[in-house]
PDB file with one MODEL, atoms N, CA, C and O in Angstrom:
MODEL        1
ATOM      1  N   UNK A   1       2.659  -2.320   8.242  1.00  0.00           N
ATOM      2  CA  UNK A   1       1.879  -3.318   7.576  1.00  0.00           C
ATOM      3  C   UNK A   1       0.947  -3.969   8.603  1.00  0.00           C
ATOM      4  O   UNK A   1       1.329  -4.368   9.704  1.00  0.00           O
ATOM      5  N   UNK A   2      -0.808  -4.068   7.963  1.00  0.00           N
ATOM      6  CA  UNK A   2      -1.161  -4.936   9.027  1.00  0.00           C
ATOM      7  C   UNK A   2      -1.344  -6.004   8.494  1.00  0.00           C
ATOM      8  O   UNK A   2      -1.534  -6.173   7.290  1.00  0.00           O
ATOM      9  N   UNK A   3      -1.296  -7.077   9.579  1.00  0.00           N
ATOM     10  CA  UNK A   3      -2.116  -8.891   8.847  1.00  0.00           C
ATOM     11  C   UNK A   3      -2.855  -9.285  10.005  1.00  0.00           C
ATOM     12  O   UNK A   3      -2.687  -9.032  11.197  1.00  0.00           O
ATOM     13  N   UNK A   4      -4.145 -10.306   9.081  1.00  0.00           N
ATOM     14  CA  UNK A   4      -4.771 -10.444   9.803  1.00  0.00           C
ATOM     15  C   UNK A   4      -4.543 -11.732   9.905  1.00  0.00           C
ATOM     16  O   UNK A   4      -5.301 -12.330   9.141  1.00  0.00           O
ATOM     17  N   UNK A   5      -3.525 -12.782  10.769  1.00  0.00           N
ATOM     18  CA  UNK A   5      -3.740 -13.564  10.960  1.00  0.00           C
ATOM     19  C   UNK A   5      -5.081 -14.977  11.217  1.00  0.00           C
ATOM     20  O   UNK A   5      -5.508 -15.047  12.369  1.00  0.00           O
ATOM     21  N   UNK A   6      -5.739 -16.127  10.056  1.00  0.00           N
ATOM     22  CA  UNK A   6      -6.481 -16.837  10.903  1.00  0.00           C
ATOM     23  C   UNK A   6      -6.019 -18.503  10.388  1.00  0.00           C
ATOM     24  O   UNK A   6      -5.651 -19.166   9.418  1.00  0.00           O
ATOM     25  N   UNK A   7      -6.307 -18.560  11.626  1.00  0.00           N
ATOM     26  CA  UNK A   7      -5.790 -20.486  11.663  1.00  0.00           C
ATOM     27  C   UNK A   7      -6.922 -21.399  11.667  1.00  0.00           C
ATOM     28  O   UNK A   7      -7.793 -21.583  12.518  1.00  0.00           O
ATOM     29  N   UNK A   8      -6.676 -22.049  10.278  1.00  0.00           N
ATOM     30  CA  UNK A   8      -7.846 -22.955  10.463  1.00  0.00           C
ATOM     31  C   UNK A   8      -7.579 -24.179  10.835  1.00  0.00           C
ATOM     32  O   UNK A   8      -6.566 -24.876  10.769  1.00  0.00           O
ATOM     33  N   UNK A   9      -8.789 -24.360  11.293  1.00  0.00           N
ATOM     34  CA  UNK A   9      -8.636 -25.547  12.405  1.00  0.00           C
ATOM     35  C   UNK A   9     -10.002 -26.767  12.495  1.00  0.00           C
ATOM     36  O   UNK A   9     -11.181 -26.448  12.345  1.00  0.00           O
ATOM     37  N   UNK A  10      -9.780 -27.419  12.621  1.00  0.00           N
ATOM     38  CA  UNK A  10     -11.236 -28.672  12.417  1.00  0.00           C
ATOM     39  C   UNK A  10     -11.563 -28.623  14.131  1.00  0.00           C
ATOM     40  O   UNK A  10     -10.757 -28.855  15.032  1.00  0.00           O
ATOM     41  N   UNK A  11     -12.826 -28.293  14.243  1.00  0.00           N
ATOM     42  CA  UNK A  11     -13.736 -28.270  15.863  1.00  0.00           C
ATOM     43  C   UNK A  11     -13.269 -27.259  16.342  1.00  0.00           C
ATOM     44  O   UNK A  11     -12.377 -27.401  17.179  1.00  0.00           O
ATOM     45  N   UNK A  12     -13.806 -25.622  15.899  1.00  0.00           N
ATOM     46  CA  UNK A  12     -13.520 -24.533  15.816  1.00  0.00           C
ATOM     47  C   UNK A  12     -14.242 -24.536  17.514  1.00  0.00           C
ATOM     48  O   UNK A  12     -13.691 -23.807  18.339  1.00  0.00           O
ATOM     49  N   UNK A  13     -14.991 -25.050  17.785  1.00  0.00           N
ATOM     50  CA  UNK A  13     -16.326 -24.886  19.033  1.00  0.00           C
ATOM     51  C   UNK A  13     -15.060 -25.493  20.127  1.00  0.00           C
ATOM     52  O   UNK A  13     -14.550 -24.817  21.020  1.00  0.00           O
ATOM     53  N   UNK A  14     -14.792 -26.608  19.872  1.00  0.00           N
ATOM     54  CA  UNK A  14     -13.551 -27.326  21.081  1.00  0.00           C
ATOM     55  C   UNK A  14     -12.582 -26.822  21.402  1.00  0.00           C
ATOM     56  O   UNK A  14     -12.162 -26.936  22.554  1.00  0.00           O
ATOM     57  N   UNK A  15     -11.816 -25.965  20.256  1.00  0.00           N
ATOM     58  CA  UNK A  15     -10.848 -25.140  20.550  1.00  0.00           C
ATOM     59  C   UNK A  15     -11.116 -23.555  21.182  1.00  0.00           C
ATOM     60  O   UNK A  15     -10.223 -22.774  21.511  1.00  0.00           O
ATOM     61  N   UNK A  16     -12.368 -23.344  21.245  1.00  0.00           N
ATOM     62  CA  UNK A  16     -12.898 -21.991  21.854  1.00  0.00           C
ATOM     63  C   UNK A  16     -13.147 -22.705  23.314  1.00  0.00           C
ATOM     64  O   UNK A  16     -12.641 -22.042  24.219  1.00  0.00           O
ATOM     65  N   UNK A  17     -13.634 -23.588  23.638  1.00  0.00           N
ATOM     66  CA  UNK A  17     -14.042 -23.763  24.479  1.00  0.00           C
ATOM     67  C   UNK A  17     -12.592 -23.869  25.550  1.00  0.00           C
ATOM     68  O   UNK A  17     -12.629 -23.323  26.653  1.00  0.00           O
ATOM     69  N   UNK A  18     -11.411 -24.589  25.104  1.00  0.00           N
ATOM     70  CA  UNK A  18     -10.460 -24.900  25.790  1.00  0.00           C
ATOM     71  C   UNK A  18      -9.587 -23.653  25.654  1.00  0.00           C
ATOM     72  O   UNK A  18      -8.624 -23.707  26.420  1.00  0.00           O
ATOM     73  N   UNK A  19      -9.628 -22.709  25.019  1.00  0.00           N
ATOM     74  CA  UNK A  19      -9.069 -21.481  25.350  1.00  0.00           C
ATOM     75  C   UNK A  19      -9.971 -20.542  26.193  1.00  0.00           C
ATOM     76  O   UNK A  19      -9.356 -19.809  26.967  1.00  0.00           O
ATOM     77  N   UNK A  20     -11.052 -20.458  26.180  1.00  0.00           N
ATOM     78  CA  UNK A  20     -12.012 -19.857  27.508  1.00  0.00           C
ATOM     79  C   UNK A  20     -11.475 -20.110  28.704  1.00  0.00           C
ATOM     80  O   UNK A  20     -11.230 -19.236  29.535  1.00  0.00           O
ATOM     81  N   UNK A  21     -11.125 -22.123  28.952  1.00  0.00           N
ATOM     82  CA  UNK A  21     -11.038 -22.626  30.080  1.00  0.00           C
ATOM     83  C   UNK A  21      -9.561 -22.231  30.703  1.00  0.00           C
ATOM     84  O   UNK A  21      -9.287 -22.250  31.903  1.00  0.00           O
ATOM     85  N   UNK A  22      -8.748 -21.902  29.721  1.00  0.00           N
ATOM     86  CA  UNK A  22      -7.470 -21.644  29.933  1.00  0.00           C
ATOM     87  C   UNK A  22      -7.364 -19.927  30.194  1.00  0.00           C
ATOM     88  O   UNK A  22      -6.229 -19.467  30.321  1.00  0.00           O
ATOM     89  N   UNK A  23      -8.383 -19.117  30.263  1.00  0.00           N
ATOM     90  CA  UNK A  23      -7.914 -17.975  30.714  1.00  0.00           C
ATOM     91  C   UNK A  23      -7.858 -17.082  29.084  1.00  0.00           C
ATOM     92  O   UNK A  23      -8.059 -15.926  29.458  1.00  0.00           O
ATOM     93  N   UNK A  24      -7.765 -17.048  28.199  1.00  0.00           N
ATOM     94  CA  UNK A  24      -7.577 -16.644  26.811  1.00  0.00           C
ATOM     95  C   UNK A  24      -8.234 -15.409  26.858  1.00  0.00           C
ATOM     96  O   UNK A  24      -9.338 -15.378  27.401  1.00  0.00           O
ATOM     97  N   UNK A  25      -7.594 -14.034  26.226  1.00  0.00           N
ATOM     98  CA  UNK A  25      -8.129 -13.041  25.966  1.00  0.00           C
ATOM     99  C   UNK A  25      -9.266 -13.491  24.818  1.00  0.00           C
ATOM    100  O   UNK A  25      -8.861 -13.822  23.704  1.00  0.00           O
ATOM    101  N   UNK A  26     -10.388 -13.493  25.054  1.00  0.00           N
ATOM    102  CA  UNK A  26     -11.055 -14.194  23.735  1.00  0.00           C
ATOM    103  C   UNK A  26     -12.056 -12.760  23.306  1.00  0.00           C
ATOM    104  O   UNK A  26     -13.135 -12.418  23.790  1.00  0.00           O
ATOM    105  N   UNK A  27     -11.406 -12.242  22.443  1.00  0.00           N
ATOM    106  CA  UNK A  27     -12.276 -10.681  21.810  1.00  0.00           C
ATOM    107  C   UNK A  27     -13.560 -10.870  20.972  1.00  0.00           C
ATOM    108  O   UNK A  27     -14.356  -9.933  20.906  1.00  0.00           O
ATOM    109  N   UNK A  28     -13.790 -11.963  20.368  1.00  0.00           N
ATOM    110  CA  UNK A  28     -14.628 -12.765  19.601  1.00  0.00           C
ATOM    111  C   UNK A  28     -15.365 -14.096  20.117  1.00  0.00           C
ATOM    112  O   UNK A  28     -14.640 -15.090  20.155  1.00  0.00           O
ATOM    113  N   UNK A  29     -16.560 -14.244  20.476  1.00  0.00           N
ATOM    114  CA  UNK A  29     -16.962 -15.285  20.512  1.00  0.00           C
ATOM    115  C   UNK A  29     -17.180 -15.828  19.532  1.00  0.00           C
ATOM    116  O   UNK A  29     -17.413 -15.197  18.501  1.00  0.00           O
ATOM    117  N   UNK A  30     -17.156 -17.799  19.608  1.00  0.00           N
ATOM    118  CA  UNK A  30     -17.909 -18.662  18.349  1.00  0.00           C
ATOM    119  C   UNK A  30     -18.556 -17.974  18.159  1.00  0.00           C
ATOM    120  O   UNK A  30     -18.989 -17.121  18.933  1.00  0.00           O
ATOM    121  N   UNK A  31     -18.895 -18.204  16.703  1.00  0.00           N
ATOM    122  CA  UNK A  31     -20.271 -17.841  15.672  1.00  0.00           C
ATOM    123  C   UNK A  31     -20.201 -18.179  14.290  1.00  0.00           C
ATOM    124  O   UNK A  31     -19.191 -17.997  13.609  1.00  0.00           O
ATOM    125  N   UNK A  32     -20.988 -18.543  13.979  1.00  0.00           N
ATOM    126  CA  UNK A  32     -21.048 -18.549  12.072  1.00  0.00           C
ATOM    127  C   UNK A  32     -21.098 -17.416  11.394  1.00  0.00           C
ATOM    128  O   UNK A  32     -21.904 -16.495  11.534  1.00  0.00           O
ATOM    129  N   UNK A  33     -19.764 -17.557  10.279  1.00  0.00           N
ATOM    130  CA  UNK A  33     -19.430 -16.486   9.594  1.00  0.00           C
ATOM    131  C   UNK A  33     -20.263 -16.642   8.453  1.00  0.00           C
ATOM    132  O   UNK A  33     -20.870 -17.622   8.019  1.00  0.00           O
ATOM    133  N   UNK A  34     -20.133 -15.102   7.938  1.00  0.00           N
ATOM    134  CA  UNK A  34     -20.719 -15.093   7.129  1.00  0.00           C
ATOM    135  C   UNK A  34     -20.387 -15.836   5.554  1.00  0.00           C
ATOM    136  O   UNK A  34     -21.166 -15.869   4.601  1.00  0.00           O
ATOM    137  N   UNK A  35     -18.576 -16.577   5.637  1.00  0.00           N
ATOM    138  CA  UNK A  35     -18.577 -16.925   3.996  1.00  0.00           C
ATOM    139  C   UNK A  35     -18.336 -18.159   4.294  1.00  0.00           C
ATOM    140  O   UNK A  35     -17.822 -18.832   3.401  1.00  0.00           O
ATOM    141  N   UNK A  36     -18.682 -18.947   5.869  1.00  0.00           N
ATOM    142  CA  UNK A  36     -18.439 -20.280   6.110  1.00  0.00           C
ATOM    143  C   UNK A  36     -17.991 -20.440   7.053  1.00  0.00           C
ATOM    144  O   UNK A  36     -17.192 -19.814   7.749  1.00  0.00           O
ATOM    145  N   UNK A  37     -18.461 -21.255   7.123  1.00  0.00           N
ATOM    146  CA  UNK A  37     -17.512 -21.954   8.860  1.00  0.00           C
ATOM    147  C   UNK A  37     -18.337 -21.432  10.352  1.00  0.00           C
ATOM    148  O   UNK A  37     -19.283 -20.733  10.717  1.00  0.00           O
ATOM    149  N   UNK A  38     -17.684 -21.956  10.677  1.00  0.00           N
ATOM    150  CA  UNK A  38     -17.216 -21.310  12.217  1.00  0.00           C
ATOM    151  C   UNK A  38     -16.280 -20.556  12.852  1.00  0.00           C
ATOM    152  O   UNK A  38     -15.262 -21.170  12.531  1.00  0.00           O
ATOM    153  N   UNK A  39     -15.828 -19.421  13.705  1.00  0.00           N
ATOM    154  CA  UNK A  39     -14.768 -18.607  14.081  1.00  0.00           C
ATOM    155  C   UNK A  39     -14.949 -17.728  15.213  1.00  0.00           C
ATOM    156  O   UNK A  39     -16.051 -17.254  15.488  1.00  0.00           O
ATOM    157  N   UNK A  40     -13.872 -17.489  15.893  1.00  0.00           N
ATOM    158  CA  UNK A  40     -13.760 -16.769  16.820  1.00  0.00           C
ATOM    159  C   UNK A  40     -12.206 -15.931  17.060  1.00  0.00           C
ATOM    160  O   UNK A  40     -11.188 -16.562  16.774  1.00  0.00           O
ATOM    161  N   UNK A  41     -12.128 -15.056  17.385  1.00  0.00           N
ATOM    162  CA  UNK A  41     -10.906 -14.065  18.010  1.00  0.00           C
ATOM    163  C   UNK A  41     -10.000 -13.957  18.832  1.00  0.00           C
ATOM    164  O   UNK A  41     -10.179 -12.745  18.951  1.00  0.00           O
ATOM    165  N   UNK A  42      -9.051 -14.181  19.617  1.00  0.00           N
ATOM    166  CA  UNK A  42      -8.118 -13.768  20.717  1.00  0.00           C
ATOM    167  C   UNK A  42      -7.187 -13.023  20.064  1.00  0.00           C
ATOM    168  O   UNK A  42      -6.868 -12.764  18.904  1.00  0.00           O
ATOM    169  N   UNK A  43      -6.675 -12.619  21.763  1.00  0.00           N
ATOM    170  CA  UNK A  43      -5.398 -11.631  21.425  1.00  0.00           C
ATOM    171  C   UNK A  43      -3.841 -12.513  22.322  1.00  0.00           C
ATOM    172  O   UNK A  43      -3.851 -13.101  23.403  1.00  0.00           O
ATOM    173  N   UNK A  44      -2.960 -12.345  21.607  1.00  0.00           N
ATOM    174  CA  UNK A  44      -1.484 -13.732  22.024  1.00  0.00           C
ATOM    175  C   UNK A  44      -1.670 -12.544  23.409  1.00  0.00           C
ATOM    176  O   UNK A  44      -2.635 -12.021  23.967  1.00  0.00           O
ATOM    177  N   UNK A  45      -0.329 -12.491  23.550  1.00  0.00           N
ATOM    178  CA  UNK A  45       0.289 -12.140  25.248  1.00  0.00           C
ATOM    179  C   UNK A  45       0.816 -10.791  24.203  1.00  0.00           C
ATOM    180  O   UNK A  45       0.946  -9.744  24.837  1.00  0.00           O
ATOM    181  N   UNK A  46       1.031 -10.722  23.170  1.00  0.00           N
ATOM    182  CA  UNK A  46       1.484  -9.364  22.776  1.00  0.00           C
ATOM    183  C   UNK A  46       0.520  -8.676  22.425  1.00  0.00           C
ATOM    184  O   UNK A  46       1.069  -7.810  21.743  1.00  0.00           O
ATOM    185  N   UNK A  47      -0.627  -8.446  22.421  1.00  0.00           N
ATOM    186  CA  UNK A  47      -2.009  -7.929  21.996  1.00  0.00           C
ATOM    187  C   UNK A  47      -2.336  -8.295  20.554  1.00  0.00           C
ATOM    188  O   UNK A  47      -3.456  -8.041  20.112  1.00  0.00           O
ATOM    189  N   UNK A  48      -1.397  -8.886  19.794  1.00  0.00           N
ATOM    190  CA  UNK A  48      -2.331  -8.866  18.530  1.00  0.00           C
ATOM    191  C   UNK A  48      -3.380 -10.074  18.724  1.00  0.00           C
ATOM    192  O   UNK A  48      -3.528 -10.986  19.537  1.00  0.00           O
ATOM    193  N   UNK A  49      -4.178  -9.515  17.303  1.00  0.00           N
ATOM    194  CA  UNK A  49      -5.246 -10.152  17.780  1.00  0.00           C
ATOM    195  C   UNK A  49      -5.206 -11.919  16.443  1.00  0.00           C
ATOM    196  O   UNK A  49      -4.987 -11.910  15.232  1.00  0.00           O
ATOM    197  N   UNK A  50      -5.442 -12.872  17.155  1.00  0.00           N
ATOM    198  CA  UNK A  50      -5.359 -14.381  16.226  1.00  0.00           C
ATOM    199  C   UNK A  50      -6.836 -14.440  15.727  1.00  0.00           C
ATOM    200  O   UNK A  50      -7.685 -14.045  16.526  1.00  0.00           O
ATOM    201  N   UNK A  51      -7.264 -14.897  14.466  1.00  0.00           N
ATOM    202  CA  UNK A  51      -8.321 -15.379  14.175  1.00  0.00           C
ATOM    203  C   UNK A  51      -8.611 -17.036  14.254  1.00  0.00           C
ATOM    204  O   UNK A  51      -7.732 -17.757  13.783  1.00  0.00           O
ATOM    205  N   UNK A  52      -9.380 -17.444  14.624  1.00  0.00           N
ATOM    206  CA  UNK A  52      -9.522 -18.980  14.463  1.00  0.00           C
ATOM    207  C   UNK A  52     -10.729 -19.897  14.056  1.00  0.00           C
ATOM    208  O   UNK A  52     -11.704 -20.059  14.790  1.00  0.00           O
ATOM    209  N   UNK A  53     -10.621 -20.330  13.149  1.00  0.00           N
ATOM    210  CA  UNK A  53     -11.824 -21.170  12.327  1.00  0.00           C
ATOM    211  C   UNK A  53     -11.949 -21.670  11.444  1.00  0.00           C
ATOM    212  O   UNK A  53     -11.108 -21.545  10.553  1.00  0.00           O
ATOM    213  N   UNK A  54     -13.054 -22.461  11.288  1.00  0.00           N
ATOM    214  CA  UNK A  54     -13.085 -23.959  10.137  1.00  0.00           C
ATOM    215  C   UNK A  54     -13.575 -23.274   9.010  1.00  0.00           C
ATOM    216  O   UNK A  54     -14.717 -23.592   8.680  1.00  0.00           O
ATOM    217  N   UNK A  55     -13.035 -22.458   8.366  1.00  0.00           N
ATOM    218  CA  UNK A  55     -13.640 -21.985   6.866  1.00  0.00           C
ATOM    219  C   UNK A  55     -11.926 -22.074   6.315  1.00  0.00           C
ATOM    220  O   UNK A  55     -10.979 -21.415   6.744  1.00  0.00           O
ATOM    221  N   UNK A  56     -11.929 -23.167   5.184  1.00  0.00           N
ATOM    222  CA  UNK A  56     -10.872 -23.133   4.297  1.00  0.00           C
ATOM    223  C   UNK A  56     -11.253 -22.485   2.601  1.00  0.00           C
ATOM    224  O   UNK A  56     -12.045 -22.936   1.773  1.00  0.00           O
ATOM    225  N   UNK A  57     -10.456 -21.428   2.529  1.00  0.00           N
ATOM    226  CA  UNK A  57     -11.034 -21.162   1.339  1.00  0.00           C
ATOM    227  C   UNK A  57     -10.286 -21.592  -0.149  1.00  0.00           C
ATOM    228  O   UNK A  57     -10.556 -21.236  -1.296  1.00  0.00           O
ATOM    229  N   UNK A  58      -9.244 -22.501   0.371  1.00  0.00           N
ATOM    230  CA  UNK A  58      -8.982 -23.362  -0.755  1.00  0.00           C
ATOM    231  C   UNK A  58      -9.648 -25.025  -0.710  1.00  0.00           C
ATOM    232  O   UNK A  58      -9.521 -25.957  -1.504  1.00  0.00           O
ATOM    233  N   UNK A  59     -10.122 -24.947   0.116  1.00  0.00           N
ATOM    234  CA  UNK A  59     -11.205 -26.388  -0.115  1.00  0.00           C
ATOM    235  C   UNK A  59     -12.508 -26.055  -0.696  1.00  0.00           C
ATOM    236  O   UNK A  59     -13.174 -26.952  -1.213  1.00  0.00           O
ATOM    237  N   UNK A  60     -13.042 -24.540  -0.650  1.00  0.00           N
ATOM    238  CA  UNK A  60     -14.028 -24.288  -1.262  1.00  0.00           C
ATOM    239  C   UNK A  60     -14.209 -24.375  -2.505  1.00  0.00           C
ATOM    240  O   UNK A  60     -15.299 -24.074  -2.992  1.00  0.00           O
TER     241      UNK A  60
ENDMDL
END
């Protein structure tokens, strides 16, 4: 099974920035998605990969 893990989060830009500073596999830079928000990519210490960003699609 795959999943695509993403965590949304309010100041998608602050939390990229402080995982850069911390060393973070970051596979994705910020950017605006295409159905909202803001988001970006890493991978944990086990390689999968986390999604992270301010698009809630039950507030939409």
């Amino acid at each position: 099974m795959t999943q695509n893990p993403y965590v949304i989060v309010a100041g998608p830009d602050a939390r990229h920035a402080r995982a850069r500073a911390a060393a973070a596999d970051v596979a994705r830079d910020i950017e605006d998605e295409d159905h909202g928000g803001r988001g970006w990519s890493c991978r944990d210490p086990e390689g999968h990969f986390r999604n992270v960003g301010s698009y809630d699609p039950s507030a939409a």
